[in-house]
N, C-alpha and C positions, 0 to 999 in steps of 0.2 A: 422447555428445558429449565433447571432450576439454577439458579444462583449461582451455586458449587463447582457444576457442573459448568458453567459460561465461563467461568471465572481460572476453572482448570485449562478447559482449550485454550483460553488468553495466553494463558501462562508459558504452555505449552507452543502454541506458534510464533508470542516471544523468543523462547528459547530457539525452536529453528531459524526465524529467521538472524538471532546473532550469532550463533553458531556457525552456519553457512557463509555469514558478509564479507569473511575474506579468502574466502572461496570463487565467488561470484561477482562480486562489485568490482565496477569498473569505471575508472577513475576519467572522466571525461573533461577537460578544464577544470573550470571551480568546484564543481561540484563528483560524484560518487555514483554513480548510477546501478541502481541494485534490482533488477528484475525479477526475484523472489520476494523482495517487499510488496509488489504490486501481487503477484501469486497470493500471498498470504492475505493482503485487503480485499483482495475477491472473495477468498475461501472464510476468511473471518466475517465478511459482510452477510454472507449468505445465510452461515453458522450460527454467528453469535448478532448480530444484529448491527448499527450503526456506532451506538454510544462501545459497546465491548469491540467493534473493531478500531477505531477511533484510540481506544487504550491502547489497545495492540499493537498500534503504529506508533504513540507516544512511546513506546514502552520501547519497541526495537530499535526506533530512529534513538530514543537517550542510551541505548546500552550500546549500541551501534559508535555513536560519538566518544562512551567513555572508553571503549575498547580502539580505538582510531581508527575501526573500519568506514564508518562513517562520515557524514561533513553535517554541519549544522541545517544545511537545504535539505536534510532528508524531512524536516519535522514538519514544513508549509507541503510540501511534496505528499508526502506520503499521508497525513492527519487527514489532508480534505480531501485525496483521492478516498482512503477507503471511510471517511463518512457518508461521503456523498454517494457512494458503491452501497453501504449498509442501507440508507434510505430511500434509496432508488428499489434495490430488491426488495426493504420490506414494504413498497406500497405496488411494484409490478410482479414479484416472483419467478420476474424474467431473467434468468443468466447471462445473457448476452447484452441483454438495457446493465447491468448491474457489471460485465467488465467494462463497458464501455464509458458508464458514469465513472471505472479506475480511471482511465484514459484522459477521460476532460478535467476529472478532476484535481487528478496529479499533473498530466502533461501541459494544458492548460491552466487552469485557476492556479495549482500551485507554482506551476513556475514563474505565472507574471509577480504572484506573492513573493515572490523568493528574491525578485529583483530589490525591492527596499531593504530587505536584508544583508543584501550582498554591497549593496551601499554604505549599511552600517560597519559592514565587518571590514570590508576589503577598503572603505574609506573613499572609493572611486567607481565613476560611471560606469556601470557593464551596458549592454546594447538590455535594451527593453526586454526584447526576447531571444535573448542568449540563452537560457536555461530549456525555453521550451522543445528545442529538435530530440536533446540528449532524455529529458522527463519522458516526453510522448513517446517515443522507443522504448523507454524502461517499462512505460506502464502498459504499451501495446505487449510485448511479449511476455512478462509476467500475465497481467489480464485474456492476454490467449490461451495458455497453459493453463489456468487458472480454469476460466469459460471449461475446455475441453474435458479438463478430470472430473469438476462438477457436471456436466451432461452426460459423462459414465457414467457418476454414480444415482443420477437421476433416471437414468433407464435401467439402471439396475436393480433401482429403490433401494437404495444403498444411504443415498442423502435424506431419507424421509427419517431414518432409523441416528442418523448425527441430531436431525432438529429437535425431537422428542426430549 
């Protein structure tokens, strides 16, 4: 896939998912919990690759914050789940290793990230892993959803015809 063409999708599942955010997020404590951001870093990983999902996330998580759907946890949350979703699939071309690196990567790695964060901002101790039950739920049901429509369009050869 060329350039143009990565660079369009970006754009373009930018735009749904801030379009959507306040539709769907759901504001759990400190943080916003957005299960289509996790959808989109499956479907961007798969797609476009790590570094272009990785934008993808930057991209939604900063329009997401200026539009106040967001909370600033979306950026440790959401960047290294779907990098680590992009890199996972492009050395397995597993769907399922690739929602599940959403999963560890957002629900885990990024919510323990998210805790010095939540230091600087809120100025006060949260519990370690406060962020993590509300993350790992955002990114298990996005990443499920996510997993399902890509294994449709995989047996359909439907997905072979997006990566070209």
């Amino acid at each position: 896939m060329n350039k143009t063409k990565k660079l369009t999708y970006t754009a373009v599942l930018i735009a749904v998912g801030t379009v959507t955010s306040p539709f769907v997020s759901i504001p759990i404590g400190f943080a916003r919990i957005f299960p289509i951001q996790h959808f989109i870093n499956v479907i961007s990983a798969v797609l476009l690759g790590p570094w272009y999902a990785l934008a993808q996330a930057f991209g939604t998580s900063f329009l997401r914050n200026i539009f106040g759907t967001g909370s600033v946890f979306a950026f440790p949350g959401s960047m290294i789940g779907a990098f680590l979703a992009g890199i996972v699939y492009q050395r397995t071309k597993k769907l399922s290793f690739t929602a599940g690196a959403e999963v560890i990567g957002t629900g885990l790695i990024g919510a323990l990230l998210t805790y010095p964060l939540a230091r600087l901002v809120f100025g006060e101790a949260t519990a370690l892993f406060a962020f993590v039950p509300s993350f790992i739920l955002s990114a298990l049901v996005g990443g499920a959803l996510a997993y399902l429509l890509l294994r449709a369009f995989e047996r359909r050869k439907v997905l072979e015809r997006f990566q070209k």
